[in-house]
C-alpha positions in Angstrom: -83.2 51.3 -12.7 -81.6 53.8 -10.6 -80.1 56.6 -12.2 -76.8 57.6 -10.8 -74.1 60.1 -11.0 -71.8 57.8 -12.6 -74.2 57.4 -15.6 -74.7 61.2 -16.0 -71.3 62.0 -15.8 -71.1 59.0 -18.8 -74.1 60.5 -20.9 -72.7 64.2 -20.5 -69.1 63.0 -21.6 -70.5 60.6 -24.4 -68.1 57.7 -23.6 -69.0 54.1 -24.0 -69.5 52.0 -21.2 -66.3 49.6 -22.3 -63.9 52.9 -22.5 -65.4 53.9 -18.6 -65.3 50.3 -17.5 -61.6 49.5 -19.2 -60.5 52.8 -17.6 -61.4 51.2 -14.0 -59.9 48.2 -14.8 -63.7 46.5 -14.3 -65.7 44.2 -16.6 -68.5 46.1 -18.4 -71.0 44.2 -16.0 -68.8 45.1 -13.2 -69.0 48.8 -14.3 -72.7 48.7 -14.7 -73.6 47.1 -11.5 -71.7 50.4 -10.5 -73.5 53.1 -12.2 -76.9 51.5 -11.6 -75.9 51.7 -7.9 -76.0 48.0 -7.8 -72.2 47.9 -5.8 -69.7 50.6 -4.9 -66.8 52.4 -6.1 -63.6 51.8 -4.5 -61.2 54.0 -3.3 -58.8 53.3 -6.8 -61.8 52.7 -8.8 -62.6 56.6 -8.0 -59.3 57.8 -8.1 -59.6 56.6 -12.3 -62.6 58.1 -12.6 -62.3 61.1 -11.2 -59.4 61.0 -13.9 -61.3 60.5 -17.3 -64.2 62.9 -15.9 -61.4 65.4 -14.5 -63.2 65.7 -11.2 -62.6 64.7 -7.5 -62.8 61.0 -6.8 -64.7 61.9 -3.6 -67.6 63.5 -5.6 -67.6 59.7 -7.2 -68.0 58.2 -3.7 -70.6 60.0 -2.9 -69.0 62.1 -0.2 -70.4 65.3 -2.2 -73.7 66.2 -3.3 -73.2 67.8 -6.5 -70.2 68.8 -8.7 -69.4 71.8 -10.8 -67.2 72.2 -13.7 -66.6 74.0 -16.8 -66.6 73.2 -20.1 -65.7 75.9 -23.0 -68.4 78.4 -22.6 -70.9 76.1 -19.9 -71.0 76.0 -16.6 -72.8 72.6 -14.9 -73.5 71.9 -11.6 -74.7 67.9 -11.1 -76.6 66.9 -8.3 -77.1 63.3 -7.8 -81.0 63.4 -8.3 -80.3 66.0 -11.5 -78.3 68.2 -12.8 -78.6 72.4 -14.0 -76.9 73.9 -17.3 -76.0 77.3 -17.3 -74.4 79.4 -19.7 -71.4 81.3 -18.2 -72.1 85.3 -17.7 -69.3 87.1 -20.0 -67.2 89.6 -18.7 
């Protein structure tokens, strides 16, 4: 099974697979064909995504190679292969 992006993201997040699938307006199968990189996103499939995750649909559609966000006091970076978790330096 591949292990994708969309699955980290999911993992990281802790949602269920029927929340992520019901927020693309996809069948749980649908959704997972997705994340194990069985079929593609679409463009609006993304675009939803990108929403609950609060990250740019093109990261989703694999236009990017890794992503970077903040949450509270971590910093991630996740590349589609793995990801790095960082504490943020203090100022």
């Amino acid at each position: 099974m591949k292990y994708t992006l969309l699955k980290k993201l999911r993992e990281e997040f802790k949602y269920d697979i029927d929340l992520v699938a019901a927020k693309a307006d996809l069948t749980d199968s649908e959704y997972l064909e997705i994340e194990n990189g069985i079929r593609k996103l679409d463009i609006l499939q993304a675009a939803k995504l990108g929403d609950l995750y609060e990250i740019n649909p093109s990261h989703l559609l694999e236009l990017a190679e890794s992503i970077n966000y903040n949450i509270g006091s971590y910093s991630r970076t996740i590349y589609a292969e793995n990801y790095i978790e960082s504490k943020e330096d203090k100022i």
